[in-house]
DSSP file (Angstrom, degrees, kcal/mol; ACC not computed):
  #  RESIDUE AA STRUCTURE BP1 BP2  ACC     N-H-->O    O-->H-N    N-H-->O    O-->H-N    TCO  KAPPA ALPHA  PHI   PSI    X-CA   Y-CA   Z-CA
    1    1 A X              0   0    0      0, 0.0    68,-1.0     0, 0.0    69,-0.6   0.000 360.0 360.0 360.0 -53.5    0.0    0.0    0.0
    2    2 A X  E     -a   70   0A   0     67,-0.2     2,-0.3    66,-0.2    69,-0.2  -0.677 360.0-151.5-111.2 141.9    2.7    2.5    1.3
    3    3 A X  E     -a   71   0A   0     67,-1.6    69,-2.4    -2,-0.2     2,-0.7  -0.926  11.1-156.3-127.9 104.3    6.2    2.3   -0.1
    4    4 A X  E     -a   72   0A   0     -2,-0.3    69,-0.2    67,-0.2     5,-0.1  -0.785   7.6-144.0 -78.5 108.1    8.9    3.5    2.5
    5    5 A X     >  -     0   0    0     67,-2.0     4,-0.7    -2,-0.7     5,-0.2   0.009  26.0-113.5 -48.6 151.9   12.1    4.7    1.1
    6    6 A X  T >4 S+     0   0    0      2,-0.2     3,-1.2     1,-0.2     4,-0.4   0.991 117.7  54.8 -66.7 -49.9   15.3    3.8    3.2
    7    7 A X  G >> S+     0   0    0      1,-0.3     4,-2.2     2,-0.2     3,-0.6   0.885 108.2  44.2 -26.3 -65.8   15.6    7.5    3.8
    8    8 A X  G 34 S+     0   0    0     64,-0.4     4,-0.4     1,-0.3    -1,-0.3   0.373 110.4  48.0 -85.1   9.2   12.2    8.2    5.2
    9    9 A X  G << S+     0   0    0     -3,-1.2     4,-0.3    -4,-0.7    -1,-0.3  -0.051 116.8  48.4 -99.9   9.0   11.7    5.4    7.6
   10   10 A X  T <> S+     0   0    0     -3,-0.6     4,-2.1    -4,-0.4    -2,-0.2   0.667 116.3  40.4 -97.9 -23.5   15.2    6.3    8.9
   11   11 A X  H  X S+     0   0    0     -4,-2.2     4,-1.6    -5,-0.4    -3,-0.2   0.933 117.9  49.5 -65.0 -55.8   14.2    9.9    9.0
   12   12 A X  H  > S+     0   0    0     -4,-0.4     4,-1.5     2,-0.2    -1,-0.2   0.616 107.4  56.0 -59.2 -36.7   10.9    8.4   10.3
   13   13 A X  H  > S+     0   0    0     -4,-0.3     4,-2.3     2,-0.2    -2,-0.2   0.892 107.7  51.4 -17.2 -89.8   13.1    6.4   12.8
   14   14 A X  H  X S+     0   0    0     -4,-2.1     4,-2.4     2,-0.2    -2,-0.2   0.862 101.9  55.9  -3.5 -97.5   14.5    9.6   14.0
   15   15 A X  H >X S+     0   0    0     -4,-1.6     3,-3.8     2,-0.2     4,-1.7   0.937 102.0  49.6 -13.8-104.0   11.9   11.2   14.6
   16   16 A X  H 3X>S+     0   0    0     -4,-1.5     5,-2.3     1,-0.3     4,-0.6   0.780 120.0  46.7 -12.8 -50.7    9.9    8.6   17.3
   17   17 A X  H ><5S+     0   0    0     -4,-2.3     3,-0.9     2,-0.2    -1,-0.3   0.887 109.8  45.9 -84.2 -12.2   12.9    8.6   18.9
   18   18 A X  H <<5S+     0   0    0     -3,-3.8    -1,-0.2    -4,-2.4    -2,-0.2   0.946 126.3  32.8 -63.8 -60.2   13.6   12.1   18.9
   19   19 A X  H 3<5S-     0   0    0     -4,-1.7    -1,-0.3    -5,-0.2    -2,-0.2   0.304 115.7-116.1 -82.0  10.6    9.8   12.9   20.0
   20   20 A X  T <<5 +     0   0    0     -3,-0.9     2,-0.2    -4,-0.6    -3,-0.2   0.700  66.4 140.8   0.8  61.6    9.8    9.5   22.2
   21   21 A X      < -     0   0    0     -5,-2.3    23,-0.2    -6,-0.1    -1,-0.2  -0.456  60.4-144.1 -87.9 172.7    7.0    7.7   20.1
   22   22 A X  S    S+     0   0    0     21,-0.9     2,-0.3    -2,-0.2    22,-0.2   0.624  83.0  16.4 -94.9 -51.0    6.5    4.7   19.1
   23   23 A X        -     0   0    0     20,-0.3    20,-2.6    -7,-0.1     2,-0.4  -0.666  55.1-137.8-110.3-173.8    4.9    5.8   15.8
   24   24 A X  E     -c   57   0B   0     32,-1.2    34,-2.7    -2,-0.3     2,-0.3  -0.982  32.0-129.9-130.5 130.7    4.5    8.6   13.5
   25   25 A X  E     -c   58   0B   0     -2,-0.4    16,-2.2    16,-0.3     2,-0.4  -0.789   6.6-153.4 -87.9 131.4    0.5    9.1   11.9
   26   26 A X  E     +cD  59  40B   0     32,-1.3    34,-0.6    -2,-0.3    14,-0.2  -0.957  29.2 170.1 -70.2  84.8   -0.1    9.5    8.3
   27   27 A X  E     - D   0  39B   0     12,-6.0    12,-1.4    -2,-0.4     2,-0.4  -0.741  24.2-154.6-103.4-175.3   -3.5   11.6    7.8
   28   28 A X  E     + D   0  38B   0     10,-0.2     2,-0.5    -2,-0.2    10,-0.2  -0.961  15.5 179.1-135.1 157.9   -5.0   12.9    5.4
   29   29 A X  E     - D   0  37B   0      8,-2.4     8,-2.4    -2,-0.4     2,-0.3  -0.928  32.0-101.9-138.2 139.7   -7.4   15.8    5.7
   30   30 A X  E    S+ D   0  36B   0     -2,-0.5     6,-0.2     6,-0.2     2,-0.2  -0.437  81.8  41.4 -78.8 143.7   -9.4   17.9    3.4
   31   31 A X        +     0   0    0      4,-2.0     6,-0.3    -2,-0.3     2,-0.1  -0.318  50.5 116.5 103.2 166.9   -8.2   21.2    2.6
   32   32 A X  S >  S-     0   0    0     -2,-0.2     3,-2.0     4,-0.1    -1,-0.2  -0.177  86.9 -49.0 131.7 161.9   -5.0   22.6    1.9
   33   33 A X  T 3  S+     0   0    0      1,-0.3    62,-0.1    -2,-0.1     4,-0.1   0.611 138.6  23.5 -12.4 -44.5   -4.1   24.4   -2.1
   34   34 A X  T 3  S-     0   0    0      2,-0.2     2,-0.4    -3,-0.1    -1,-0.3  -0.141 126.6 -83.3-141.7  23.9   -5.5   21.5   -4.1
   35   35 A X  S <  S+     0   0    0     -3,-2.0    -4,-2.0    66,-0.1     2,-0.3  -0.356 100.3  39.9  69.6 -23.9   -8.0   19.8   -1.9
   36   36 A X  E     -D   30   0B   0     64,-0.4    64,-2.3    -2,-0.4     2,-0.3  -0.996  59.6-170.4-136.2 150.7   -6.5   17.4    0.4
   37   37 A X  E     -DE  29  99B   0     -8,-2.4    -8,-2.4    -2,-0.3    62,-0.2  -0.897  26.2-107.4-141.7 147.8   -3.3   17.6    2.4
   38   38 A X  E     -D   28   0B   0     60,-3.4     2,-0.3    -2,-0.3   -10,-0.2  -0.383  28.4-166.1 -73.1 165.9   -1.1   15.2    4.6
   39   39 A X  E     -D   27   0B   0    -12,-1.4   -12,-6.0     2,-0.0     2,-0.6  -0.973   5.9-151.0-149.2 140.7   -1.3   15.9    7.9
   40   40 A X  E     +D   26   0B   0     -2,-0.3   -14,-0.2   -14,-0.2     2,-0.2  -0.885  18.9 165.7-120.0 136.0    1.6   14.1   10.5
   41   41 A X        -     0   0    0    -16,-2.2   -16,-0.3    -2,-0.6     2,-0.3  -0.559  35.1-112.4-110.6 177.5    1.4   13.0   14.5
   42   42 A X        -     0   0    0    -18,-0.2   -18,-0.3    -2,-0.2     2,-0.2  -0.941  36.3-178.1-114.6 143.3    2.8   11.3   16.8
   43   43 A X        -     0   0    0    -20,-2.6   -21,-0.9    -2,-0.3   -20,-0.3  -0.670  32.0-168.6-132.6-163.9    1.3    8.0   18.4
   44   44 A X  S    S+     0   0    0    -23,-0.2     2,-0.5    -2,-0.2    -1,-0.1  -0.303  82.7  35.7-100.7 -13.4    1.8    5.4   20.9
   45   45 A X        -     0   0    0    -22,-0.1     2,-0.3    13,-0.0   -23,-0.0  -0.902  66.4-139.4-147.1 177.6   -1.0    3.2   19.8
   46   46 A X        -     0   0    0     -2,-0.5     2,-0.1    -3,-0.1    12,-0.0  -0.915  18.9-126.5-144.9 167.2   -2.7    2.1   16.7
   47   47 A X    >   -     0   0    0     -2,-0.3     3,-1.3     4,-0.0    -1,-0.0  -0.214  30.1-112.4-118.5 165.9   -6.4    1.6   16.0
   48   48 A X  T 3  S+     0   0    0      1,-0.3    -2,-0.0    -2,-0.1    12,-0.0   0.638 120.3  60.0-124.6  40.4   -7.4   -1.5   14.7
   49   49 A X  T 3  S+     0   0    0      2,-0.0    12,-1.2     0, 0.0    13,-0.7  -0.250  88.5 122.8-114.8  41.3   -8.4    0.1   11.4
   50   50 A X  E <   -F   60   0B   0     -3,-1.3     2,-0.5    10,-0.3    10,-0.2  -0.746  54.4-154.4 -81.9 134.3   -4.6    1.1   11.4
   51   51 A X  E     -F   59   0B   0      8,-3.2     8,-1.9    -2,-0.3     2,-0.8  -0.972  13.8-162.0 -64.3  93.1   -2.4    0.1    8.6
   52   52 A X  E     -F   58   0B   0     -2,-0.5     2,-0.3     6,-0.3     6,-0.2  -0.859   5.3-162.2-100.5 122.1    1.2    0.0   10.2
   53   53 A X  E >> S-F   57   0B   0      4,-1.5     4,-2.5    -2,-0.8     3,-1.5  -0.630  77.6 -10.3 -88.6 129.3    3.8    0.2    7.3
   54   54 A X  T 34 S-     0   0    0     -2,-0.3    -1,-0.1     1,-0.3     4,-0.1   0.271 111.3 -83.2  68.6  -7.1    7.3   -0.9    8.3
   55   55 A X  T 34 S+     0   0    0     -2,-0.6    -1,-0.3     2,-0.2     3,-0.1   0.972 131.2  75.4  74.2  69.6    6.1   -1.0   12.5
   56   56 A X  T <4 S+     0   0    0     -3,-1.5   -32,-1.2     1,-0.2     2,-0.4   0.217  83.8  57.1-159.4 -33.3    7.0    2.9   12.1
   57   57 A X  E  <  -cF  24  53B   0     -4,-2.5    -4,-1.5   -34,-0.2     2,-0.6  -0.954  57.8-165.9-123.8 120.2    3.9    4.5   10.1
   58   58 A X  E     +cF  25  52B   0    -34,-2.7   -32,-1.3    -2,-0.4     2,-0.4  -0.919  15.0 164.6-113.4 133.2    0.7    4.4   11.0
   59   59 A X  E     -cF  26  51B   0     -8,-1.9    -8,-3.2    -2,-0.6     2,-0.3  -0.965  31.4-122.8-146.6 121.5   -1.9    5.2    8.6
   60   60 A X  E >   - F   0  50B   0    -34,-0.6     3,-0.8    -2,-0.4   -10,-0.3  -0.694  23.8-117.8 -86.4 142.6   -6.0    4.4    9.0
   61   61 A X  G >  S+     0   0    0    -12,-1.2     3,-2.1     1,-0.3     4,-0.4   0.555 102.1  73.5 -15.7 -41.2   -7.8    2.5    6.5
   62   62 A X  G 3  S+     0   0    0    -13,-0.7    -1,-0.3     1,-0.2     3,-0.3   0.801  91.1  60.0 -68.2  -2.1  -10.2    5.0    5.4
   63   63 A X  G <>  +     0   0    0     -3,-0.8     4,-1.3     1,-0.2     5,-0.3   0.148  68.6 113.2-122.9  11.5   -7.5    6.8    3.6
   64   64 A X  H <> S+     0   0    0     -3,-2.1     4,-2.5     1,-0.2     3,-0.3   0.877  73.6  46.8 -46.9 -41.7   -6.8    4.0    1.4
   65   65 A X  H  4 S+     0   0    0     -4,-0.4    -1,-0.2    -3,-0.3    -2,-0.1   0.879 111.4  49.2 -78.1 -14.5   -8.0    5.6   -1.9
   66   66 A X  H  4 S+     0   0    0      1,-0.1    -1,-0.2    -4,-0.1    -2,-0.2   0.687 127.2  22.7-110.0  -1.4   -6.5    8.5   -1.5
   67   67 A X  H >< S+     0   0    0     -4,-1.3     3,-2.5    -3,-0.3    21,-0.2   0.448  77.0 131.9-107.5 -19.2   -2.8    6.8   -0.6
   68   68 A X  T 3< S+     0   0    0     -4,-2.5    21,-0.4    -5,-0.3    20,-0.4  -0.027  87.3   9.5 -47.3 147.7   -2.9    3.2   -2.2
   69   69 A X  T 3  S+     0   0    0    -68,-1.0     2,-0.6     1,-0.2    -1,-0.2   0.435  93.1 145.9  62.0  22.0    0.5    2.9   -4.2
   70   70 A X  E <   -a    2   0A   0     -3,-2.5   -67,-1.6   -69,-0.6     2,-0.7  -0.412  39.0-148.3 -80.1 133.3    2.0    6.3   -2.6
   71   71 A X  E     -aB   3  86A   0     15,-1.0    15,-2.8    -2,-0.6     2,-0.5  -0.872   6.8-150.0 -97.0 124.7    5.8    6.0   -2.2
   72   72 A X  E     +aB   4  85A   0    -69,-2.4   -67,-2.0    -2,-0.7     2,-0.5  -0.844  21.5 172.1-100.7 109.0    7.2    8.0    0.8
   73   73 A X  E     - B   0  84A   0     11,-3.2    11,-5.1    -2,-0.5     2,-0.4  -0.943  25.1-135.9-147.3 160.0   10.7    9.3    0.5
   74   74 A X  E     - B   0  83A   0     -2,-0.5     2,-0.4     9,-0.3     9,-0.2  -0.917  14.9-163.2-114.6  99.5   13.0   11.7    2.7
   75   75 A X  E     - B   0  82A   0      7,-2.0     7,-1.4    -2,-0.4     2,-0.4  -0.896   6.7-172.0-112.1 165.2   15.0   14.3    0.9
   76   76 A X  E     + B   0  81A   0     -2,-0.4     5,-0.2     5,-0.2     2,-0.2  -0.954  20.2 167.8-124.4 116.3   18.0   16.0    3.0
   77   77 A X  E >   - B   0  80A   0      3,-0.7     3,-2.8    -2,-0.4    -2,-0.0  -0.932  49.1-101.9-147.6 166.3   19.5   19.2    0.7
   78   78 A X  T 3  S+     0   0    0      1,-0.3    -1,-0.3    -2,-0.2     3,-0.1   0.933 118.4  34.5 -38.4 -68.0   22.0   22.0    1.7
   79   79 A X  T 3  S-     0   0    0      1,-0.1    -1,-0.3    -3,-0.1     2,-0.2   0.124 130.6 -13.0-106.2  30.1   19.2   24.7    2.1
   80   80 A X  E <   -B   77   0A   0     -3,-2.8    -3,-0.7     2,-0.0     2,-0.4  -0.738  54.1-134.8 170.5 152.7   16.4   22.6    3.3
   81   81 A X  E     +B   76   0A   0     -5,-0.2     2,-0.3    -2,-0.2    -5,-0.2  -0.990  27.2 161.1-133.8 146.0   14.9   19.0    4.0
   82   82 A X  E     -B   75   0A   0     -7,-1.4    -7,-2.0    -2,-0.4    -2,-0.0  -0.983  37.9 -97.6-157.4 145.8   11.4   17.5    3.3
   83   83 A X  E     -B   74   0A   0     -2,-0.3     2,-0.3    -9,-0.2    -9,-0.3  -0.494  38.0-136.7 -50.4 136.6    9.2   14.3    2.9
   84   84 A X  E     -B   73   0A   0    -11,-5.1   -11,-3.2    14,-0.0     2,-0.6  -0.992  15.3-166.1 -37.6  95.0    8.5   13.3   -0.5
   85   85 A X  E     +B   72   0A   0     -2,-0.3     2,-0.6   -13,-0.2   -13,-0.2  -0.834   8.5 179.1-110.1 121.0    5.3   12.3   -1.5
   86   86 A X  E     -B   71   0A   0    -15,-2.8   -15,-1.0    -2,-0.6     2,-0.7  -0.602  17.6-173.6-119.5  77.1    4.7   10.3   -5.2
   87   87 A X    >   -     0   0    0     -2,-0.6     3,-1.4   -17,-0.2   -17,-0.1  -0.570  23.9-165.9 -57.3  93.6    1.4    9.7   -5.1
   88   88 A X  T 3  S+     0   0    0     -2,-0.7    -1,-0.1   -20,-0.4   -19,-0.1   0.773  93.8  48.2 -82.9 -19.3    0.0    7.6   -8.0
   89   89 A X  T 3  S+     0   0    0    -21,-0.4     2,-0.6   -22,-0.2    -1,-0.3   0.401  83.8 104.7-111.8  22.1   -3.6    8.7   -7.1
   90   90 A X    <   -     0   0    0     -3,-1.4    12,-0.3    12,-0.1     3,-0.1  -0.947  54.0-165.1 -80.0 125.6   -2.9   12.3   -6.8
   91   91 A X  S    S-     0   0    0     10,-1.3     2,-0.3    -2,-0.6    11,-0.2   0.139  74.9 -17.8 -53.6  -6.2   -4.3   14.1  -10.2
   92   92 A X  E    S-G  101   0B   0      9,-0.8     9,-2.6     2,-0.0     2,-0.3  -0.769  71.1-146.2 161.6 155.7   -2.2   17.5   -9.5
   93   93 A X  E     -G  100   0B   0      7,-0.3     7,-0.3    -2,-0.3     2,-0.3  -0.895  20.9-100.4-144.8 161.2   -0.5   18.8   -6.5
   94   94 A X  E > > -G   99   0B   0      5,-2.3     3,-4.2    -2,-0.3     5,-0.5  -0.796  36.3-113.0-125.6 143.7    0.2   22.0   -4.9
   95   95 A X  T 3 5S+     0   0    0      1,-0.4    -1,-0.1    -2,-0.3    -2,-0.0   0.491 113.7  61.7 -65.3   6.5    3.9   23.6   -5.3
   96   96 A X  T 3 5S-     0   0    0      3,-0.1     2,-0.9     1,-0.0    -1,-0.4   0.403 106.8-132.3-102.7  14.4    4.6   23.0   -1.3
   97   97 A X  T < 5S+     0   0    0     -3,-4.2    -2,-0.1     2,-0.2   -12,-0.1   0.120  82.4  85.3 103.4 -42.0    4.2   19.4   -2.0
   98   98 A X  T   5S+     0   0    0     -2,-0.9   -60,-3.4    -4,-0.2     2,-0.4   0.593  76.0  69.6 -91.6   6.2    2.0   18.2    0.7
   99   99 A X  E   < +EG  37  94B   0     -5,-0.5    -5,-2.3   -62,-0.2     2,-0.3  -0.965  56.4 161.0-134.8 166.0   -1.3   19.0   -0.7
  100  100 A X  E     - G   0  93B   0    -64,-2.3   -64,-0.4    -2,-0.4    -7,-0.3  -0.980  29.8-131.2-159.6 136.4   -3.2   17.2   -3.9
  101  101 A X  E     - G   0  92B   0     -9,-2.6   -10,-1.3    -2,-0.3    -9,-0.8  -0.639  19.6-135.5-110.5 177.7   -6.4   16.7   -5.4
  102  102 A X        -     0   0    0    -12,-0.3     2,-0.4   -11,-0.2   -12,-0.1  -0.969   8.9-142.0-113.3 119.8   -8.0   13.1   -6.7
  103  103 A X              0   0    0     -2,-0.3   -11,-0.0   -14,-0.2     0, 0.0  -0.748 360.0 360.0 -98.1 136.8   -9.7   12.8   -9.9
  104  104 A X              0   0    0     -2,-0.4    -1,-0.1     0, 0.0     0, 0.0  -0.139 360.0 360.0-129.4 360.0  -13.2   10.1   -9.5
């Protein structure tokens, strides 16, 4: 469903322990530039209409159509680092990256 890059589930890694989680949440929520946008937590537990991707990412079921085949990848650059999202069921996306609309 979710494809984690070695980059972003060590960046993801990071993170938990940095913030002393056990996961990191995947949502997604309507609004943002292009109609829906990711939105990230922190958890200790999972639901048990969680997906957990890699025992790292937790992402609920209902937000299958609007992630199924998205590859998640972590880039690191001089002036600036961010998640990658390549979203096969995105239809167009908004130029900060995190938000995208869905064509039905």
């Amino acid at each position: 469903m979710i494809e984690l890059t070695t980059a972003a589930y060590d960046h993801l890694v990071s993170l938990t322990k940095k913030h002393n989680k056990k996961y990191v949440r995947l949502d997604v929520k309507g609004g943002g530039c292009a109609g829906f946008e990711y939105e990230w937590s922190f958890t200790d537990n999972d639901n048990k209409e969680d997906l957990i991707i890699r025992d790292i990412l937790v992402v609920d079921r209902m937000y299958e159509l609007y992630i199924l085949g998205l590859q998640l990848d972590f880039k690191n650059e001089i002036f600036g680092s961010s998640f990658v999202f390549n979203n096969p069921k995105a239809k167009s996306t908004c130029g900060c990256g995190t938000s995208f609309s869905i064509g039905m």
